[in-house]
PLY file of the C-alpha trace (Angstrom):
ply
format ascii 1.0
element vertex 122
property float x
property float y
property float z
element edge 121
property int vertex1
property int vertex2
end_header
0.00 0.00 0.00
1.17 3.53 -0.46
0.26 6.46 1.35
1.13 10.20 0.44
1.44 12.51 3.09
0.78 16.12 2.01
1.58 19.35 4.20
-0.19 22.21 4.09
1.51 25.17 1.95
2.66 28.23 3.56
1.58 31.58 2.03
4.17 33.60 0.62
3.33 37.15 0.11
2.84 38.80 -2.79
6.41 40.07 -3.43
7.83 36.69 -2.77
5.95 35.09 -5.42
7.22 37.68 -7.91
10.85 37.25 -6.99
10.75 34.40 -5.12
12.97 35.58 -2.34
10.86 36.40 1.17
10.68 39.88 1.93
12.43 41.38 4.91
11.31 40.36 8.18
9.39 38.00 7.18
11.11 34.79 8.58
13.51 34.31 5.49
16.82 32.32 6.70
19.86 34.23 5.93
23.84 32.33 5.60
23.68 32.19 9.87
21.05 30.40 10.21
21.83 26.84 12.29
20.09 24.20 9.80
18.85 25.93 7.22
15.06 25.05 8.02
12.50 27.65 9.07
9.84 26.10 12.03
7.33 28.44 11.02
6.89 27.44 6.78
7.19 23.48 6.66
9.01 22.10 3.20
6.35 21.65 0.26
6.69 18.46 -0.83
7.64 17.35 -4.19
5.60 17.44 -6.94
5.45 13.93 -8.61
4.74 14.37 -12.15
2.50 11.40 -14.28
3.50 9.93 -17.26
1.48 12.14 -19.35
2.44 14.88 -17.58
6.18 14.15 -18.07
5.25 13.26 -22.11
3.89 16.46 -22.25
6.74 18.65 -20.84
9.46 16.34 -22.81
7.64 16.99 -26.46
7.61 20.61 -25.62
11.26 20.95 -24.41
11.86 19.30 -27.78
10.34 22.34 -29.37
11.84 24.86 -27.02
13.87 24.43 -24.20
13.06 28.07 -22.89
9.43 28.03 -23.84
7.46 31.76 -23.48
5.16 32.31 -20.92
1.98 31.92 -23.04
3.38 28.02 -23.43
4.19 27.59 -19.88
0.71 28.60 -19.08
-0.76 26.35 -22.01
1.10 23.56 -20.39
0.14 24.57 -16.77
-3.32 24.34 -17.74
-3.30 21.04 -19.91
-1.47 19.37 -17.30
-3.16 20.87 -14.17
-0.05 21.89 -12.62
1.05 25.69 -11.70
3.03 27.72 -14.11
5.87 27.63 -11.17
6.00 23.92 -11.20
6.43 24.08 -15.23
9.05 26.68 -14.87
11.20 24.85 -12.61
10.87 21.58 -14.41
11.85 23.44 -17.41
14.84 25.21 -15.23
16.15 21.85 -14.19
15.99 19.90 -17.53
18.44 22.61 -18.67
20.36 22.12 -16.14
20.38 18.82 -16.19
20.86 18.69 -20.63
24.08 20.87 -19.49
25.65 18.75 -17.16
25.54 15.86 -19.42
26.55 17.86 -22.16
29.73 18.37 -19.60
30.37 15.19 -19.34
30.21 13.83 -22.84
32.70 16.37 -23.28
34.85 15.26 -20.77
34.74 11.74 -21.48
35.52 12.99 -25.22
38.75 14.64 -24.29
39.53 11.64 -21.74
39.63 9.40 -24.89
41.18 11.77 -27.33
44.47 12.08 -24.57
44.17 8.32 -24.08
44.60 7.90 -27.78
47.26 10.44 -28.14
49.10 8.90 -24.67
48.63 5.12 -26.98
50.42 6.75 -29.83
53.33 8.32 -28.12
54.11 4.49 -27.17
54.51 3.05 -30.15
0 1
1 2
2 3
3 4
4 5
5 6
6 7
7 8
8 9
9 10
10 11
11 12
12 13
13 14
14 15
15 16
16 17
17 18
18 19
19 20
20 21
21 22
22 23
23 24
24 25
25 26
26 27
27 28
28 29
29 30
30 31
31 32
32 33
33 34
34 35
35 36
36 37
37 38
38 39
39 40
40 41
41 42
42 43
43 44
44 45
45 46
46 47
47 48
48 49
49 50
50 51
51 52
52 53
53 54
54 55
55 56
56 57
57 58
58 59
59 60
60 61
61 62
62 63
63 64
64 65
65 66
66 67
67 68
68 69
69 70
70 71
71 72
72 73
73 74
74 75
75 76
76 77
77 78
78 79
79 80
80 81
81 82
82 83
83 84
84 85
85 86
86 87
87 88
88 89
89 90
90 91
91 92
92 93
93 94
94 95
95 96
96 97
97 98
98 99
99 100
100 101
101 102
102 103
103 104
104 105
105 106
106 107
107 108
108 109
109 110
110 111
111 112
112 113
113 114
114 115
115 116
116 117
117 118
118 119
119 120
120 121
């Protein structure tokens, strides 16, 4: 059996959910902080995308990997998730296209000095 345990949200302020960063005095941890957790605003828990979802947000990264916001809302609404959640999914398959990206190159100039260390020998 599964079970899903949901908290409630917090509500961030108007100003926060424009730039994302909470507004002064308003419980926001700064680099002191002891654990890095705030008492008052429990975590949001992740969002767990479906398949279709997921299908939907790959064929459209496809297309654009820095879709407009008219598309982000499109998707949002087809796939009954906020425009945030399709922003950040979209942030982090960037991120995540560039680090592999890295490390093809890497491995590609790890082979290209092994081959040019193979030749030397010979």
């Amino acid at each position: 059996q599964c079970f899903l345990v949901v908290f409630p949200f917090a509500e961030k302020s108007e100003a926060e959910e424009l730039d994302g960063k909470p507004e002064k005095g308003s419980g926001g941890q700064g680099k002191g902080s002891d654990d890095g957790k705030d008492p008052r605003r429990p975590k949001r828990p992740r969002t767990i995308l479906t398949t279709q979802q997921r299908r939907a947000f790959k064929a459209s990264f496809e297309v654009s990997s820095k879709p407009c916001r008219k598309v982000r809302e499109t998707l949002a609404a087809e796939t009954g998730l906020s425009v945030r959640v399709v922003q950040v999914w979209f942030q982090n398959q960037r991120a995540k296209m560039k680090k592999l990206a890295r490390r093809q190159q890497q491995q590609h100039e790890q082979q290209n000095s092994q081959r040019l260390g193979q030749g030397r020998l010979l």
